[in-house]
mmCIF file of the N, C-alpha and C atoms, coordinates in Angstrom:
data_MODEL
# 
_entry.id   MODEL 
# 
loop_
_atom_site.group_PDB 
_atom_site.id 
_atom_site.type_symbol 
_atom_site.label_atom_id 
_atom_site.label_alt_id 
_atom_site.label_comp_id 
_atom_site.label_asym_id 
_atom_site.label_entity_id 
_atom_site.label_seq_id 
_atom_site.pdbx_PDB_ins_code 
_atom_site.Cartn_x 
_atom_site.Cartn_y 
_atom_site.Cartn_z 
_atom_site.occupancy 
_atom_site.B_iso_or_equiv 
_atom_site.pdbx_formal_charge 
_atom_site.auth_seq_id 
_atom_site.auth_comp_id 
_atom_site.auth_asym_id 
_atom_site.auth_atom_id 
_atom_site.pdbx_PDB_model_num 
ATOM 1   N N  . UNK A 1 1  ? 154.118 -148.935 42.368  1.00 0.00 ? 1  UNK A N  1 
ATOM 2   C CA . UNK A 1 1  ? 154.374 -148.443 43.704  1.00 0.00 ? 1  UNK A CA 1 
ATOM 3   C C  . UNK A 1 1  ? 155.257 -147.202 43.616  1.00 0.00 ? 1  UNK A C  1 
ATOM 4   N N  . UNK A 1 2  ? 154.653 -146.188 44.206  1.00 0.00 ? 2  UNK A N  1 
ATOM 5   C CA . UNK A 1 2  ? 155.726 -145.166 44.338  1.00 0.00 ? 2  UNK A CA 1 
ATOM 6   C C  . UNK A 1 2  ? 156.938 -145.011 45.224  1.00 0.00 ? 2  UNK A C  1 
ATOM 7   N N  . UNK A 1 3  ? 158.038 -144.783 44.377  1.00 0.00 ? 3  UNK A N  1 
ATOM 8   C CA . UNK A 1 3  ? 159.488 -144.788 44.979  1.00 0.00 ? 3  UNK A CA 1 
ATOM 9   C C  . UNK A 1 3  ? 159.566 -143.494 45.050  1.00 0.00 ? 3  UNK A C  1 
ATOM 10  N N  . UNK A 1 4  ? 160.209 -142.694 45.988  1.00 0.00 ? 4  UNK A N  1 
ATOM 11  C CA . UNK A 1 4  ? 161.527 -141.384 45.878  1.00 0.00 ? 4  UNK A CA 1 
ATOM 12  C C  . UNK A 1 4  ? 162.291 -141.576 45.012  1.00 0.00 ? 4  UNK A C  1 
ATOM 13  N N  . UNK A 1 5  ? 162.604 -140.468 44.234  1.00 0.00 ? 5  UNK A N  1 
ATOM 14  C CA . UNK A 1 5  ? 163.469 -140.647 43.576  1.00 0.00 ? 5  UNK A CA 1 
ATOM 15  C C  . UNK A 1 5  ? 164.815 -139.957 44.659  1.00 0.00 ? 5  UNK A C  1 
ATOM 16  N N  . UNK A 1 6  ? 164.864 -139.312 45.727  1.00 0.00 ? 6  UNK A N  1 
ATOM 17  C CA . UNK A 1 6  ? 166.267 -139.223 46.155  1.00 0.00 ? 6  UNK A CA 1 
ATOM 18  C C  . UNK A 1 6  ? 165.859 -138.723 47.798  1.00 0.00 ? 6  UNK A C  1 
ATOM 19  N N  . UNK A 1 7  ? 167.045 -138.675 48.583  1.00 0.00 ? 7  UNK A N  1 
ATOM 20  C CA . UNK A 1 7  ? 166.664 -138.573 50.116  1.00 0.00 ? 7  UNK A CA 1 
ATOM 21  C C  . UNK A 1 7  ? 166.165 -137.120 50.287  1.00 0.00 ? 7  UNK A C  1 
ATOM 22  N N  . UNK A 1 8  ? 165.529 -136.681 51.377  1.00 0.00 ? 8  UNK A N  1 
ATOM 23  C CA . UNK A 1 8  ? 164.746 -135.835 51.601  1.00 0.00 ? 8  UNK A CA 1 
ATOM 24  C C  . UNK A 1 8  ? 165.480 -135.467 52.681  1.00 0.00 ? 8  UNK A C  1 
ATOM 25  N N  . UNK A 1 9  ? 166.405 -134.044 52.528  1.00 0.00 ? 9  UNK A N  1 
ATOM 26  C CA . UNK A 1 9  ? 166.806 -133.589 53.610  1.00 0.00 ? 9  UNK A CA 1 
ATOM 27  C C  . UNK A 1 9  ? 165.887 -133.338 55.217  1.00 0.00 ? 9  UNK A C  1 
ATOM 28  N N  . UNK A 1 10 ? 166.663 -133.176 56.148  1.00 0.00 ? 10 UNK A N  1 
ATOM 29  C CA . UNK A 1 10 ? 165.483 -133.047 57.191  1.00 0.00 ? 10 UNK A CA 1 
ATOM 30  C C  . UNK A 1 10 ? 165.032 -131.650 57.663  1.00 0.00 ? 10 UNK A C  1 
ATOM 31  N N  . UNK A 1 11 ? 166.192 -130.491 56.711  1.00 0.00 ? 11 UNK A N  1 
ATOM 32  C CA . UNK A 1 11 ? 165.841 -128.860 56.328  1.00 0.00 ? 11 UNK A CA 1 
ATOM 33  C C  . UNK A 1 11 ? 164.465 -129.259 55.666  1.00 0.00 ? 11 UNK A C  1 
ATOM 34  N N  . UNK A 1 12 ? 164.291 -129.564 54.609  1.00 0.00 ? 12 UNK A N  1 
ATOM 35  C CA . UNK A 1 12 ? 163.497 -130.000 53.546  1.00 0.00 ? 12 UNK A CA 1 
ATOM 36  C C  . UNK A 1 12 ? 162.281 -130.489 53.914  1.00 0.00 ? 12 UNK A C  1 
ATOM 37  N N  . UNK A 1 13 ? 162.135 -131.490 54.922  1.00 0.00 ? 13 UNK A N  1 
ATOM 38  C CA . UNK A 1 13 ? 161.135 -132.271 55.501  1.00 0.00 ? 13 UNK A CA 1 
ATOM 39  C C  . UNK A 1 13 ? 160.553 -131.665 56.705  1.00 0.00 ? 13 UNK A C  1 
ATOM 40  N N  . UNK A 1 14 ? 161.210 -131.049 57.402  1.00 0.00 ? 14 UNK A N  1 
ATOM 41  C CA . UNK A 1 14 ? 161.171 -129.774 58.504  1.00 0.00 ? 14 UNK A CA 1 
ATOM 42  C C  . UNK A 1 14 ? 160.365 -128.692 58.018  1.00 0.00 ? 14 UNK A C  1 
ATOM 43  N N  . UNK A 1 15 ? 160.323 -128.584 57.091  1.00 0.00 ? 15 UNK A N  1 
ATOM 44  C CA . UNK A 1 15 ? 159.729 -127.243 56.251  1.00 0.00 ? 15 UNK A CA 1 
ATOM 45  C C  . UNK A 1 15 ? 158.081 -127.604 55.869  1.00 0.00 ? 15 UNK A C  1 
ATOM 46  N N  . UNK A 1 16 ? 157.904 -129.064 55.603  1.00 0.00 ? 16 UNK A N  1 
ATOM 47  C CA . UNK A 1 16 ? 156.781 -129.217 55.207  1.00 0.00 ? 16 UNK A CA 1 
ATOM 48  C C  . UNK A 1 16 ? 155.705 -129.129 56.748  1.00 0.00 ? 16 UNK A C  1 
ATOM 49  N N  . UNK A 1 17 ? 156.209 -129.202 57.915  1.00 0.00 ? 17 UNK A N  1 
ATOM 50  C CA . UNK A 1 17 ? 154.905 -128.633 58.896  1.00 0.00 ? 17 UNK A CA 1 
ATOM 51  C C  . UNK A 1 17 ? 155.189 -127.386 59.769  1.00 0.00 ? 17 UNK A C  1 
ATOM 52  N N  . UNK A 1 18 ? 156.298 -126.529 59.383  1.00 0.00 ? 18 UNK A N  1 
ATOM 53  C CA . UNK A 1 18 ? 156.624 -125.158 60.200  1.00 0.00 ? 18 UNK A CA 1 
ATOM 54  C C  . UNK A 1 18 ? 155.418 -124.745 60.081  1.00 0.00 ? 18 UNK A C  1 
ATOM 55  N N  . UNK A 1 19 ? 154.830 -124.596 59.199  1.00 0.00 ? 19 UNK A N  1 
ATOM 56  C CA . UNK A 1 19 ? 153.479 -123.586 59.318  1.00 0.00 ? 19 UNK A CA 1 
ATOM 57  C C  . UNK A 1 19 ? 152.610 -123.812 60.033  1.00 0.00 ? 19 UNK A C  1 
ATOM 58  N N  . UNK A 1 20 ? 152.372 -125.248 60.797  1.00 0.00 ? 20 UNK A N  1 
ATOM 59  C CA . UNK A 1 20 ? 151.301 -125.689 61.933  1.00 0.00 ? 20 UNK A CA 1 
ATOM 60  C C  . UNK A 1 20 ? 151.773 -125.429 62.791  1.00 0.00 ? 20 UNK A C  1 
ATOM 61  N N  . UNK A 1 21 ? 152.871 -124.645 63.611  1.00 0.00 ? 21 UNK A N  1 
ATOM 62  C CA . UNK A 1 21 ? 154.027 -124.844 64.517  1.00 0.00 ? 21 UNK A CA 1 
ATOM 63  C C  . UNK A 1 21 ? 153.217 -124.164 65.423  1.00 0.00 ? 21 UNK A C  1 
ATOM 64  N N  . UNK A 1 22 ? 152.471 -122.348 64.856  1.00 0.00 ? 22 UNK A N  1 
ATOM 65  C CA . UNK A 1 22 ? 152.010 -121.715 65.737  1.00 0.00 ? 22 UNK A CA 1 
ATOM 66  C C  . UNK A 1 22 ? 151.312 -121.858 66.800  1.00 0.00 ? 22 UNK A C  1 
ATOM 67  N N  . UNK A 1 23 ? 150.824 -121.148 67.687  1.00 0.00 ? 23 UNK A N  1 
ATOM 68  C CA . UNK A 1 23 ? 149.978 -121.748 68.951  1.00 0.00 ? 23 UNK A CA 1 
ATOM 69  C C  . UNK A 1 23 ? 148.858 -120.379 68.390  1.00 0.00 ? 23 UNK A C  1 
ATOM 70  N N  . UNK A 1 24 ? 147.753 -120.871 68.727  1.00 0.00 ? 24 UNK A N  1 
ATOM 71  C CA . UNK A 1 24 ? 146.439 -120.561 68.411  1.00 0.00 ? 24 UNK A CA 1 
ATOM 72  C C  . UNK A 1 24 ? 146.113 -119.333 69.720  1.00 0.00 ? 24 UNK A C  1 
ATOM 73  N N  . UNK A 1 25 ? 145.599 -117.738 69.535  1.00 0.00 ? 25 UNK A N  1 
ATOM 74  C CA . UNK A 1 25 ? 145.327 -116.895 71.090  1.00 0.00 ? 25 UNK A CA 1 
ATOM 75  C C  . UNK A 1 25 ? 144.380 -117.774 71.385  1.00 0.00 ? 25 UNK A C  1 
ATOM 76  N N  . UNK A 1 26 ? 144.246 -117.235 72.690  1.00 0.00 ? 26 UNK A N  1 
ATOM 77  C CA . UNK A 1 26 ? 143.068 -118.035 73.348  1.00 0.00 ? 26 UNK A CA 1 
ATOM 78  C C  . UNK A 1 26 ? 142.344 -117.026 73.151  1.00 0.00 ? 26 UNK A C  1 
ATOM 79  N N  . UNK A 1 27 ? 140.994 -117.613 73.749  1.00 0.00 ? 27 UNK A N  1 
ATOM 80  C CA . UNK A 1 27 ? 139.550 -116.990 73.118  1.00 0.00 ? 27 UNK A CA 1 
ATOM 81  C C  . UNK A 1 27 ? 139.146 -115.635 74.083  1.00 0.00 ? 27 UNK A C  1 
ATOM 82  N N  . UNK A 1 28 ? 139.116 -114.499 73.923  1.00 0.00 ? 28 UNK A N  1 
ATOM 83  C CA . UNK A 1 28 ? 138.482 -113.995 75.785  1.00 0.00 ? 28 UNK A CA 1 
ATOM 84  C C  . UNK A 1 28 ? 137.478 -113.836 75.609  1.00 0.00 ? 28 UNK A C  1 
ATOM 85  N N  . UNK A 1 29 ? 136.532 -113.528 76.561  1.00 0.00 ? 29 UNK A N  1 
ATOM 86  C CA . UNK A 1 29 ? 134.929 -112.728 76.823  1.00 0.00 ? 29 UNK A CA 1 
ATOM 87  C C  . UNK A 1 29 ? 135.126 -112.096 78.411  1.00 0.00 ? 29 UNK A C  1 
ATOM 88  N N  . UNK A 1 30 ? 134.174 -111.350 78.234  1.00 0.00 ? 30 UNK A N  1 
ATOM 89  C CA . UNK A 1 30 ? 133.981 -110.345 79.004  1.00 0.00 ? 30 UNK A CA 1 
ATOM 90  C C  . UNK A 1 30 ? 133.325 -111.464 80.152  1.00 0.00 ? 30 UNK A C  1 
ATOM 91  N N  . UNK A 1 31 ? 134.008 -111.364 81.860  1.00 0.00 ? 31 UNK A N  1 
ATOM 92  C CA . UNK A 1 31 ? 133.286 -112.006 82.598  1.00 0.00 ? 31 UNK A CA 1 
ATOM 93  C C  . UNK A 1 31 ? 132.062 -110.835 82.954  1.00 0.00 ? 31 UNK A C  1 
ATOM 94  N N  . UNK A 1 32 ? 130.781 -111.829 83.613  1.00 0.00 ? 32 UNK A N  1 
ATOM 95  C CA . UNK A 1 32 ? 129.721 -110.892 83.239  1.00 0.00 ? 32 UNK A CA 1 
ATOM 96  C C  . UNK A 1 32 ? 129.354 -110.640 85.018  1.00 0.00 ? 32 UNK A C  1 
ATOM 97  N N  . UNK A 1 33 ? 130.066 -110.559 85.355  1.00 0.00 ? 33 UNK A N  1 
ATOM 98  C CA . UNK A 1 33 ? 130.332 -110.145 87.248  1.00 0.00 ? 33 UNK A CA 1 
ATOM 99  C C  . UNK A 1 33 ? 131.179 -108.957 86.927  1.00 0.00 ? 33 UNK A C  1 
ATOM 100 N N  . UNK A 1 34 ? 132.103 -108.687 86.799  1.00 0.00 ? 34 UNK A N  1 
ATOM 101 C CA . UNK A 1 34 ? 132.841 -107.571 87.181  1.00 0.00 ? 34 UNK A CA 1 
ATOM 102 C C  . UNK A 1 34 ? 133.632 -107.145 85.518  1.00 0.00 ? 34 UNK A C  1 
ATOM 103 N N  . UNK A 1 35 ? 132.886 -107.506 84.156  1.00 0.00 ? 35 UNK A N  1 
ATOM 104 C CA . UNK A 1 35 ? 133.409 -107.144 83.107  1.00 0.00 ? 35 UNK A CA 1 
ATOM 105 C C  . UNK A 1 35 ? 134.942 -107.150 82.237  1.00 0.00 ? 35 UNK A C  1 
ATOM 106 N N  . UNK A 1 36 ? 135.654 -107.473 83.320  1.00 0.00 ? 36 UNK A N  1 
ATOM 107 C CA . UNK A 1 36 ? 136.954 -107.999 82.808  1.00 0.00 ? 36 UNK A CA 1 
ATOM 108 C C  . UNK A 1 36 ? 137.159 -108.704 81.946  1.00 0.00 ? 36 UNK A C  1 
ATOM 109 N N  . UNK A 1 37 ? 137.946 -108.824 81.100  1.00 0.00 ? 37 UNK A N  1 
ATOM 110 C CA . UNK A 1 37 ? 138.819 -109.923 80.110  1.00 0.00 ? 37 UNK A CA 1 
ATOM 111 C C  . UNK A 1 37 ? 139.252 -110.702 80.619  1.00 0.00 ? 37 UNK A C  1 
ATOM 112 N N  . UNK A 1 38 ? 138.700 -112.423 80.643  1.00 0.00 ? 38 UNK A N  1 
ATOM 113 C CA . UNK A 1 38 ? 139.416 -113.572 80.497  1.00 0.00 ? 38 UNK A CA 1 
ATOM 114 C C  . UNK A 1 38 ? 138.878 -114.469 79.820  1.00 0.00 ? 38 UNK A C  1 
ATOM 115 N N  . UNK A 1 39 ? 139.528 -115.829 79.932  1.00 0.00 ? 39 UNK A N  1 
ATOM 116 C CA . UNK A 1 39 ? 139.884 -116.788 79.282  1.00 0.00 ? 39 UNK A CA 1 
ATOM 117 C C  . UNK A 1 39 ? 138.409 -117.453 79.274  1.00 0.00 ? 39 UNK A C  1 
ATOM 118 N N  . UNK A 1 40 ? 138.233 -118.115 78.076  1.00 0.00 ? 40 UNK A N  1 
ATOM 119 C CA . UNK A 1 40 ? 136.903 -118.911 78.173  1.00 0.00 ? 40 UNK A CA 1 
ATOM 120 C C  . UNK A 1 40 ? 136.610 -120.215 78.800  1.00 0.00 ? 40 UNK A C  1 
ATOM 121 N N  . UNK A 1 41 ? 136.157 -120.088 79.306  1.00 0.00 ? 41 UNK A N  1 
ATOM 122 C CA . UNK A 1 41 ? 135.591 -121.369 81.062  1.00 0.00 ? 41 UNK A CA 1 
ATOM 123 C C  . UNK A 1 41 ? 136.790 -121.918 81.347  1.00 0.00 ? 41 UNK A C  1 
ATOM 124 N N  . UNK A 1 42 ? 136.935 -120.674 82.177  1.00 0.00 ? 42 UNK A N  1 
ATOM 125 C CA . UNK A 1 42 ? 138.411 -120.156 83.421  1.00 0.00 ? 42 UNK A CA 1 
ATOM 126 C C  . UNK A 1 42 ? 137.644 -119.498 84.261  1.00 0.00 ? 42 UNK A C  1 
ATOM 127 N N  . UNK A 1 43 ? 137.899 -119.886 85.647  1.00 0.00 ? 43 UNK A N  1 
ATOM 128 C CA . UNK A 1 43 ? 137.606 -118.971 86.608  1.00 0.00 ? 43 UNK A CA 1 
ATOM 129 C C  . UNK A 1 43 ? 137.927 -117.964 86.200  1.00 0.00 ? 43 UNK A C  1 
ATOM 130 N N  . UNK A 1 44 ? 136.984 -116.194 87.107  1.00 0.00 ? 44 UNK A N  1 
ATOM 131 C CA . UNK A 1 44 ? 137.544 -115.145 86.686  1.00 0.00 ? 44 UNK A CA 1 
ATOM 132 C C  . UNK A 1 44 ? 138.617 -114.866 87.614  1.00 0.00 ? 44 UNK A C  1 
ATOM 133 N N  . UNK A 1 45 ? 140.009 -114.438 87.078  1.00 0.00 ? 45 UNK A N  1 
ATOM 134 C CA . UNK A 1 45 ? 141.135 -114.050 88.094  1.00 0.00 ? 45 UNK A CA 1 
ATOM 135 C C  . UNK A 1 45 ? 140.743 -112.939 89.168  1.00 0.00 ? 45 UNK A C  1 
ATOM 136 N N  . UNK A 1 46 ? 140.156 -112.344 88.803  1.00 0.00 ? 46 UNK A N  1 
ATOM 137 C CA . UNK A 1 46 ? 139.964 -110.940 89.567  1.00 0.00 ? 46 UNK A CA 1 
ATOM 138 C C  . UNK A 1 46 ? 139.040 -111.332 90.427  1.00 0.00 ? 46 UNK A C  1 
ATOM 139 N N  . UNK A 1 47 ? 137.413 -111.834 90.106  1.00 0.00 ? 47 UNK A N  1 
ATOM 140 C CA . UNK A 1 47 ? 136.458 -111.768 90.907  1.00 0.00 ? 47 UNK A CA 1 
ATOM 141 C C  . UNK A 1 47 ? 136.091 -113.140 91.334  1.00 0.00 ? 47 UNK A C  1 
ATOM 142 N N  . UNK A 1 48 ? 136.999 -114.300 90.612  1.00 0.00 ? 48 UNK A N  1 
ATOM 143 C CA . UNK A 1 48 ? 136.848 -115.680 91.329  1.00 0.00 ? 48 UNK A CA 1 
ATOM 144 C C  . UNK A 1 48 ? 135.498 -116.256 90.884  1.00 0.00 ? 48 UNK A C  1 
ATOM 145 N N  . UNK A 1 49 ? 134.707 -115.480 90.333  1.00 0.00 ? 49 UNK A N  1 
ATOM 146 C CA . UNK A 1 49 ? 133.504 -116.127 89.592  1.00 0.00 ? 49 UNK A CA 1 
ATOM 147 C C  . UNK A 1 49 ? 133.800 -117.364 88.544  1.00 0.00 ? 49 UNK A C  1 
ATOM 148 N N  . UNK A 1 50 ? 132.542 -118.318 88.309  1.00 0.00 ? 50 UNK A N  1 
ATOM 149 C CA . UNK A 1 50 ? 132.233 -119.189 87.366  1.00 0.00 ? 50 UNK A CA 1 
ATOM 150 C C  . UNK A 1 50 ? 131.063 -119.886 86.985  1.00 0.00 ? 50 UNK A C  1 
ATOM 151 N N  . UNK A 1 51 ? 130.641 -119.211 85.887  1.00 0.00 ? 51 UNK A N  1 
ATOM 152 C CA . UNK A 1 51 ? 129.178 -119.403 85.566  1.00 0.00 ? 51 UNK A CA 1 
ATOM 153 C C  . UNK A 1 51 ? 128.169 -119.451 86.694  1.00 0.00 ? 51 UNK A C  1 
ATOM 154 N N  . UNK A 1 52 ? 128.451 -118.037 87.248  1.00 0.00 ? 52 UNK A N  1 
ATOM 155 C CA . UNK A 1 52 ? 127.459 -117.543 88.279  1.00 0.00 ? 52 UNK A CA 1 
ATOM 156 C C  . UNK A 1 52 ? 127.716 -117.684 89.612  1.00 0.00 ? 52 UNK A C  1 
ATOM 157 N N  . UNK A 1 53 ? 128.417 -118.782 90.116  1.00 0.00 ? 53 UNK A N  1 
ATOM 158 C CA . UNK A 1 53 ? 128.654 -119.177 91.277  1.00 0.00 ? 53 UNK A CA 1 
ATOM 159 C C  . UNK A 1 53 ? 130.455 -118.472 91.851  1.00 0.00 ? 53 UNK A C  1 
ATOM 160 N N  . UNK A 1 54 ? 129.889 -118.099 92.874  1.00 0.00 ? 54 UNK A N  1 
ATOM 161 C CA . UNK A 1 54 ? 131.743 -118.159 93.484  1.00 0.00 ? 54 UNK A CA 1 
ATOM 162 C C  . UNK A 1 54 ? 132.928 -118.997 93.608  1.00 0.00 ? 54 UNK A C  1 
ATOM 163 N N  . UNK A 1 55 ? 133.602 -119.156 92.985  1.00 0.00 ? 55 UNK A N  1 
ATOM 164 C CA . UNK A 1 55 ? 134.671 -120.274 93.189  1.00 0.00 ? 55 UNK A CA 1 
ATOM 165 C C  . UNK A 1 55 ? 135.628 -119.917 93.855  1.00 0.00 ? 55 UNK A C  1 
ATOM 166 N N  . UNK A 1 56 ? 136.308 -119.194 93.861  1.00 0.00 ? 56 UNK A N  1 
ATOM 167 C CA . UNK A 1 56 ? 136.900 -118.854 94.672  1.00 0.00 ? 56 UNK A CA 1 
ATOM 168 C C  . UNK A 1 56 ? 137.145 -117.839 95.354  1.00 0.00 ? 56 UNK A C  1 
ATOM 169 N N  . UNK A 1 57 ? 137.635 -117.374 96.485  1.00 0.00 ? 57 UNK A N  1 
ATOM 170 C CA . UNK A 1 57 ? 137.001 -116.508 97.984  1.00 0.00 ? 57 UNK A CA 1 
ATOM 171 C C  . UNK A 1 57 ? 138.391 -114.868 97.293  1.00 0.00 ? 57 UNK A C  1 
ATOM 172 N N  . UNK A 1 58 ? 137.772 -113.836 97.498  1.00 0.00 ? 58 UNK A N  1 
ATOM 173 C CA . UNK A 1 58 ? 138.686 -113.028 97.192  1.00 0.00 ? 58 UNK A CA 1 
ATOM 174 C C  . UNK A 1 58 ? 138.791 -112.325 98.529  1.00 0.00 ? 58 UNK A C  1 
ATOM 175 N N  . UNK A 1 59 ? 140.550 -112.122 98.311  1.00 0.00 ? 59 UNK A N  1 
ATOM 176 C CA . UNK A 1 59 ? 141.222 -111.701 99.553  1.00 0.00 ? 59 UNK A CA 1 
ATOM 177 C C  . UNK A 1 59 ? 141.285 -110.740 100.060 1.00 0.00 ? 59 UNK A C  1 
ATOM 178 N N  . UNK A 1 60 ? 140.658 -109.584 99.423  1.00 0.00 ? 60 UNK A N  1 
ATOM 179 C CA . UNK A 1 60 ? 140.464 -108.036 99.731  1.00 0.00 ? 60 UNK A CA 1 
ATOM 180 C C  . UNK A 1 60 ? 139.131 -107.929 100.676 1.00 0.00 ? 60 UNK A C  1 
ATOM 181 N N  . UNK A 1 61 ? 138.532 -109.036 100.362 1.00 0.00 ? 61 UNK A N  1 
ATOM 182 C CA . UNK A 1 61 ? 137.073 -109.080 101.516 1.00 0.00 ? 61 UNK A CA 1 
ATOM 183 C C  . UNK A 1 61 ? 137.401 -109.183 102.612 1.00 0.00 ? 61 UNK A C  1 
ATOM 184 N N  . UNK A 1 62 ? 138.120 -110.174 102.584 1.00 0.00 ? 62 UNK A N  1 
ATOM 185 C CA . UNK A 1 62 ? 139.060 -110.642 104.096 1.00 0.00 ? 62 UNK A CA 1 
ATOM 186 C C  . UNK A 1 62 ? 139.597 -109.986 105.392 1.00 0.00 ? 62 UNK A C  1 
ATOM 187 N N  . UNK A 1 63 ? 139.951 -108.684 104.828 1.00 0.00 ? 63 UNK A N  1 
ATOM 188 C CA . UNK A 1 63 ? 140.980 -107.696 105.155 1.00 0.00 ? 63 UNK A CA 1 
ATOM 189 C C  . UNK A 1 63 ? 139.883 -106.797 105.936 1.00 0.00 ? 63 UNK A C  1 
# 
């Protein structure tokens, strides 16, 4: 059976997953309504599109 041979600081043990720590960019594509950069299957911020359909109502129409 394997023993340690001595305690494992928690500097030491801390160190063995810093490198997974990062956060991953998110992905973009071009929405294909009004060509902008966003997020992948995210409404578009600008034109409120989602996979073709309107989701939500933009406020400059309004006006």
């Amino acid at each position: 059976m394997a023993v340690p041979k001595g305690k494992v600081s928690k500097q030491r043990g801390n160190k063995r997953y810093a490198g997974n720590s990062k956060a991953a960019k998110p992905t973009l594509v071009r929405c294909p309504q009004c060509q902008e950069w966003k997020v992948s299957h995210r409404v578009c911020p600008k034109c409120g599109y989602y996979n073709g359909t309107q989701v939500k109502s933009d406020d400059s129409e309004n006006k």
